[in-house]
C-alpha positions, -999 to +999 in steps of 0.1 A: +052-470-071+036-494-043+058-483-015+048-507+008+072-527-015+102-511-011+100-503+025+097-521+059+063-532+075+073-507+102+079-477+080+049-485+055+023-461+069+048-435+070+046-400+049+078-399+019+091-371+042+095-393+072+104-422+052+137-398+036+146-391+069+145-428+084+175-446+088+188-470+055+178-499+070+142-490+066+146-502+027+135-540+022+167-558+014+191-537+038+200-552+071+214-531+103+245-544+096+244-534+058+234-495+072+267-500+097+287-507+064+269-477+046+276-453+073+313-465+080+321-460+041+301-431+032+291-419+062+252-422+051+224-421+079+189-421+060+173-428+029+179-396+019+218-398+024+218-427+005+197-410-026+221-376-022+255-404-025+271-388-057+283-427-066+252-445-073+240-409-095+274-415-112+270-448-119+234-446-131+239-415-154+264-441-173+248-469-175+215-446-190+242-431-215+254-463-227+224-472-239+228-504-215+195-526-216+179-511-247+165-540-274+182-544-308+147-530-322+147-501-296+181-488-307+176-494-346+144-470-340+159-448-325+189-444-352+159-443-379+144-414-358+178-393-352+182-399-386+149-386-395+154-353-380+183-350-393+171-351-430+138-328-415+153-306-397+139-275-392+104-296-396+066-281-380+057-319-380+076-341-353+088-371-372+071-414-360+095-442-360+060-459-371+052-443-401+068-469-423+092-445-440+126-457-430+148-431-452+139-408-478+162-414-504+154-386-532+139-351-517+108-341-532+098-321-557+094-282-548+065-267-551+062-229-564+058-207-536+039-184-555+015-206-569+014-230-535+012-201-516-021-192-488-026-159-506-015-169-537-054-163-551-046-129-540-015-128-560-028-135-592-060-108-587-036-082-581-012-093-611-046-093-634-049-058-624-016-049-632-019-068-666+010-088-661-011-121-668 
């Protein structure tokens, strides 16, 4: 972020630190009067009074949980991807919204675990020996 954006001329060669502590009115877009308001509703001084004020953390954390502003496409891959872990789940491999595969319809076939199995060379030696083969 380009703070010099966000903040006044006077407060742009200031460290975060001082910046938190300077009064509200140091953001672009908030007058004196606009701090007076601030400070007369919810008593807030600086920038960091107005980042600590619980209202603006509520309001946010809601609008991110209603999934506000996210595209038709975002949300439809990210119901294919829930979806996906679901039918993985417990998986090694994480699952790509981009693989192509939008829903795996018939499970595949298992494999023997004996005969798919890292050792499974070792198995069969030590079955020879026995003479179960």
């Amino acid at each position: 972020m380009n703070v010099n954006k966000v903040v006044d001329k006077a407060y742009q060669d200031k460290s975060f630190e001082e910046i938190a502590d300077a009064p509200v009115n140091a953001l672009q877009g908030i007058s004196k009067q606009d701090a007076a308001l601030l400070k007369q509703a919810f008593n807030v001084k600086t920038v960091r009074d107005l980042a600590n004020l619980k209202y603006p953390k509520w309001a946010s954390a809601i609008v991110t949980l209603s999934g506000d502003g996210a595209t038709k496409e975002e949300k439809a891959q990210e119901t294919l991807l829930d979806d996906g872990v679901e039918m993985t789940f417990p998986a090694s491999d994480p699952v790509s919204v981009s693989s192509g595969i939008t829903r795996i319809e018939v499970a595949p076939d298992m494999v023997s675990a004996q005969s798919d199995h890292q050792n499974s060379q070792k198995i069969e030696a030590i079955e020879k020996k026995k003479g179960k083969k």
